[in-house]
C-alpha positions in Angstrom: -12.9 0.2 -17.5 -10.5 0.6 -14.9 -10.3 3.1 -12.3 -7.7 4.0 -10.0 -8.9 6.5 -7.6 -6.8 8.3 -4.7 -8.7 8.0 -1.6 -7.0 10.7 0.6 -5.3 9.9 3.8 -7.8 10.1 6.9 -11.6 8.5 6.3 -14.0 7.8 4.2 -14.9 11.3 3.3 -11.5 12.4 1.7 -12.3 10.7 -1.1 -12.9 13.2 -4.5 -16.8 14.1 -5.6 -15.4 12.6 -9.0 -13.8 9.6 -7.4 -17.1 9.2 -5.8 -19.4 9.3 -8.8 -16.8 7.1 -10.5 -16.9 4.1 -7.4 -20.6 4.5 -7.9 -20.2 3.4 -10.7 -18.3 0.4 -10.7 -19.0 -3.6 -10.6 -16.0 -4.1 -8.3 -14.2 -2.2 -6.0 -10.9 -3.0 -4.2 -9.1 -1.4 -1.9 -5.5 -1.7 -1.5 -4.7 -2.2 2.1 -1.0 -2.5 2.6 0.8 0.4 1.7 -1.4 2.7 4.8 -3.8 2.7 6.8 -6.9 5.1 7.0 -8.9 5.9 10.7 -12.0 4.4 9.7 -13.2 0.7 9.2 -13.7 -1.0 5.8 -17.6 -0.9 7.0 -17.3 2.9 7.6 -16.2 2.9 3.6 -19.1 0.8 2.3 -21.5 2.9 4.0 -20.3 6.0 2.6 -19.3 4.8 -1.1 -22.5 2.6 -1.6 -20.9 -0.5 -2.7 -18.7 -3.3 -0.8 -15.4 -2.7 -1.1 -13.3 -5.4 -1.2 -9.6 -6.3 0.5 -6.4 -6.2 -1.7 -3.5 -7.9 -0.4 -0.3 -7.3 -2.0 0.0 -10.7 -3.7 -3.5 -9.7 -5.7 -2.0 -6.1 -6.7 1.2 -6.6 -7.8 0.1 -9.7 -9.9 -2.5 -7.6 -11.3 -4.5 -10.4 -13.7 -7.6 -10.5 -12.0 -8.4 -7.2 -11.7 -7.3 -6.4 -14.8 -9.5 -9.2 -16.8 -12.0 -8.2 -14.7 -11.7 -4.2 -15.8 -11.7 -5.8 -19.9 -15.7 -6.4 -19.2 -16.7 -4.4 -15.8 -16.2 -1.7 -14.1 -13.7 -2.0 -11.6 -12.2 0.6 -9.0 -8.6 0.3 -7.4 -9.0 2.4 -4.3 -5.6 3.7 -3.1 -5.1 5.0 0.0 -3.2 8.7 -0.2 -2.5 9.5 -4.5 -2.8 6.6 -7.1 0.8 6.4 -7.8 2.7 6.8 -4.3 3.8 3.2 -4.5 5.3 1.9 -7.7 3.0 -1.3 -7.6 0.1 0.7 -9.2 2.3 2.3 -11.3 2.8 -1.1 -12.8 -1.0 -2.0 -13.1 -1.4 1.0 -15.0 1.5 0.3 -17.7 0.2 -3.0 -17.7 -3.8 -2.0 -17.9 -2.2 0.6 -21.2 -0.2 -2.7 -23.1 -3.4 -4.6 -22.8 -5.6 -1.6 -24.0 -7.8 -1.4 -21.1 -9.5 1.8 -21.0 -8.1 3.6 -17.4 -9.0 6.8 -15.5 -6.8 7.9 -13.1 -8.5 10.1 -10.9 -5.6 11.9 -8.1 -5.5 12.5 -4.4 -4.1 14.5 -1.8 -0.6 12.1 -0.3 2.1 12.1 2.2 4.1 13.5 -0.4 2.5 16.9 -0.6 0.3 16.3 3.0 3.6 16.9 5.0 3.8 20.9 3.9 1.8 21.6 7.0 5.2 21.7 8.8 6.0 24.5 6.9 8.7 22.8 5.6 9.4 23.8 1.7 8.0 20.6 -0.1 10.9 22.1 -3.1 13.6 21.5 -0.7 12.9 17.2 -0.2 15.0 14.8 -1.2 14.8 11.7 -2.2 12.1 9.4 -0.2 13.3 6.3 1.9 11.0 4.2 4.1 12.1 2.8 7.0 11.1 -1.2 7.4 10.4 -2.4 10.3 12.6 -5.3 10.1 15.8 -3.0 9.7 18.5 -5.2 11.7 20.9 -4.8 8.6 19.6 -2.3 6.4 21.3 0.8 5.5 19.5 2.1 2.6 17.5 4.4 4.4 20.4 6.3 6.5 22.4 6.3 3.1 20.0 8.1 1.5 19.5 10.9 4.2 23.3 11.2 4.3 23.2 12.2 0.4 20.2 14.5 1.0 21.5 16.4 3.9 24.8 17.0 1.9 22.7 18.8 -0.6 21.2 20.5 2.3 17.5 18.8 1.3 15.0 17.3 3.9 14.3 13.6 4.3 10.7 12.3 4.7 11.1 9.0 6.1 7.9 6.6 5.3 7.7 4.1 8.4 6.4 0.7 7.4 3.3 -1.0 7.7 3.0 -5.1 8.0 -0.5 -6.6 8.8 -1.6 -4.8 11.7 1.5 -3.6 12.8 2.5 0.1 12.1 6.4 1.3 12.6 6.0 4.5 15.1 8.4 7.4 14.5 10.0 6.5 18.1 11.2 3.1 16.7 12.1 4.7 13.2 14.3 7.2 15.6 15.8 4.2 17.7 17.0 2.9 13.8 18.5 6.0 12.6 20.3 6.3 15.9 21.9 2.6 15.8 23.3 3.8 12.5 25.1 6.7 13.8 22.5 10.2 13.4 23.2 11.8 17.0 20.2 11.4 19.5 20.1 15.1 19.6 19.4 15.6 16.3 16.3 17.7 15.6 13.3 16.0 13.6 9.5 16.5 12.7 7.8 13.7 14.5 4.3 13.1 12.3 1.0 11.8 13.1 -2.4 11.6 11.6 -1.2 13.3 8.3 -4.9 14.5 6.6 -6.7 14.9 9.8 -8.0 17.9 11.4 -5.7 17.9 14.0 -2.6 16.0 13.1 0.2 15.1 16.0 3.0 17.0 15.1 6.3 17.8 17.1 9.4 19.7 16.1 11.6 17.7 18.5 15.1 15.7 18.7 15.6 12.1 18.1 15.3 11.1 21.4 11.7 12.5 21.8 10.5 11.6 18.6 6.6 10.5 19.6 3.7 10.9 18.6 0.0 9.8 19.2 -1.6 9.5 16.0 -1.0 6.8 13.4 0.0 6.5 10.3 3.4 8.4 11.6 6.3 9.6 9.2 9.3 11.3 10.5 11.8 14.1 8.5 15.1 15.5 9.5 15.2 18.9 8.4 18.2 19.9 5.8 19.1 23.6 5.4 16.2 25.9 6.7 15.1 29.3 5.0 13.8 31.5 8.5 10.5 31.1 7.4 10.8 27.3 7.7 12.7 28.0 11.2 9.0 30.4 12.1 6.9 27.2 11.2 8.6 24.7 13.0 8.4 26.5 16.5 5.0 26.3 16.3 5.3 22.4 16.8 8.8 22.7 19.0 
């Protein structure tokens, strides 16, 4: 059996009573740590859950084979940071865990996705989803897309990458968008700490676009109904 499980996006505890029961469980449990990072340590994890949880570097996720010959005669957990399927690697390991006819539960978590609604910001009215990389010299992607939302008039949540140890802040995702032409004065939602109980957030422009927890995202704002415009001077 395999089971890919949602872990939430702050500590150990955000993780679901039935995610929990299910990691009990399990033979094996990985955690895949390169898509985000949570606040507490891998020990904090083990402590809580009961079991060691082993790292998942990218190369053993996205090639999938061990864990999923692994899963044909044990238990095994994939522990995702945020919702199962906010990157399109596990969506993969679930279509390919399905052609092999490995039995899978997919059991869901709060993400970035919905998480960033505590701006008040309509989560109806996002666009498409870009993330910034950190090594961005010539990449364009990323402004291209927030030019097509904002002429819909739709926000644009900008994921900021994560490499090793390294995490993009929204200060140096601002200093990107302005090289490729977004005025400096442009006004943003600087975001830090999404799932905590006190997250960093700032209703601010470009050129003041910090924050102090981590992981960060940043949106520019499309088209605002008032009641968006109420919520965001609560951060401003």
């Amino acid at each position: 059996m395999l089971y890919l499980i949602g872990i939430g996006l702050n500590d150990e505890k955000d993780i679901t009573v039935k995610g929990l029961e299910a990691v009990k469980t399990c033979d094996k449990v990985y955690l895949e740590s390169y898509t985000s990072r949570l606040s507490c340590s891998k020990e904090d994890m083990e402590s809580f859950y009961g079991k060691e949880v082993i790292l998942a570097d990218r190369a053993l996720v996205e090639d999938g084979s061990k864990i999923l010959k692994e899963a044909k005669e044990k238990n095994v957990a994939l522990l995702v940071i945020g919702d199962v399927f906010g990157a399109t690697t596990h969506v993969e390991i679930y279509i390919e865990a399905k052609k092999q006819e490995i039995p899978i539960q997919v059991i869901h978590n709060a993400s970035v996705l919905n998480a960033v609604g505590i701006t008040g910001l309509s989560l109806y009215k996002f666009g498409k989803v870009t993330t910034i990389p950190l090594e961005n010299k010539n990449i364009k992607s990323p402004y291209e897309v927030y030019l097509k939302n904002k002429e819909l008039g739709l926000h644009t949540l900008f994921l900021l990458d994560i490499k090793e140890n390294q995490l993009m802040t929204t200060d140096e995702a601002a200093e990107y968008l302005g090289r490729m032409g977004i005025p400096r004065e442009t006004k943003c939602v600087a975001v830090g700490g999404l799932g905590s109980n006190d997250p960093d957030i700032r209703y601010v422009t470009l050129d003041n676009a910090v924050v102090n927890k981590y992981p960060q995202c940043l949106i520019i704002p499309g088209e605002l109904h008032f009641k968006e415009e109420e919520a965001l001077e609560f951060f401003a």
